[in-house]
N, C-alpha and C positions, 0 to 999 in steps of 0.2 A: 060098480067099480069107480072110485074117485081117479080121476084124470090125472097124470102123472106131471103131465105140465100146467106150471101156473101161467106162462107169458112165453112168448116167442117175439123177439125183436133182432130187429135188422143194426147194427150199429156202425157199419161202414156197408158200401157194397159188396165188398170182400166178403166179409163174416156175418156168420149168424149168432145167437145167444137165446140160448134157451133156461130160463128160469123153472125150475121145478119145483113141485108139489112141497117139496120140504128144505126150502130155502136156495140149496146149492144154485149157480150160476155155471152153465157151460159156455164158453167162446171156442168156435169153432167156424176156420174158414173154408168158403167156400171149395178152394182146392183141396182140402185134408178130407174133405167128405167125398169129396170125385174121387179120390185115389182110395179111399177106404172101400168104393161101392165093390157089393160082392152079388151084381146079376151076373145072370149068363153073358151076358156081353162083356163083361169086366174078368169076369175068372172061369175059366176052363169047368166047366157042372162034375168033370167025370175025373179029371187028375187035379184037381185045386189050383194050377197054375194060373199064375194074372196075367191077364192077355192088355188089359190097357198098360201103354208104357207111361210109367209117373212121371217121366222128365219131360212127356209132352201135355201136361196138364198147367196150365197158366198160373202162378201167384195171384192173379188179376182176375180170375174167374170170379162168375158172378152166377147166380141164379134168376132162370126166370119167371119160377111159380114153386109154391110149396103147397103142399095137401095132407092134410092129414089123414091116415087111412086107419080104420076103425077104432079100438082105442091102444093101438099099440106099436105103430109106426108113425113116420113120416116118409114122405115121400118129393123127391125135389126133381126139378127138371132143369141143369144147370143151364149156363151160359152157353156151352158149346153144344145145345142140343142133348145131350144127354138125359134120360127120362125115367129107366125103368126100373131104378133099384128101388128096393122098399129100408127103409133102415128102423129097426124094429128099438124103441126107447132103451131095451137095457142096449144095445149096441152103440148108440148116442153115451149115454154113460159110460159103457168100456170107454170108449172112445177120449172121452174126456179124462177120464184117470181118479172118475169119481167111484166112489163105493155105490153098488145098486140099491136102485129103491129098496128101503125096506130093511136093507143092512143093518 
């Protein structure tokens, strides 16, 4: 399976940007991924309700490690400690408002 990301770049501390397999550029920051995470600690597993409140998530957020987890997520550990959601590439894309790989 070829790798859906070409680049992964950092362009402020704030944001991330993810260059993909077929040109598109995603910008996306730090906080819009904190509020977006959907672990168990973020959103309720059994009613879908979000348990993290978004108005206490920082503009200013930052990340402190990203990983890539098999070939089909990433995974970040932001600035406030936060670690465990896995965010699977087509999600990165909803997210962005791009059409999915492959589209």
């Amino acid at each position: 399976m070829k790798d859906p990301i070409r680049d992964i770049l950092y362009p402020t501390p704030t944001h991330l940007a993810i260059v993909w397999s077929d040109g598109l550029e995603s910008v996306y920051s730090w906080a819009e991924l904190r509020r977006a995470c959907h672990c168990a600690s973020c959103v309720d597993e059994i009613t879908g309700r979000q348990l993290l409140d978004p108005l206490k998530v920082s503009e200013e957020l930052g990340c402190r490690s990203l990983v890539r987890v098999g070939n089909y997520a990433l995974q970040f550990t932001f600035g406030d400690g936060h670690g465990t959601g896995i965010f699977p590439y087509a999600r990165l894309r909803e997210l962005s408002g791009q059409a999915p790989l492959g589209a």
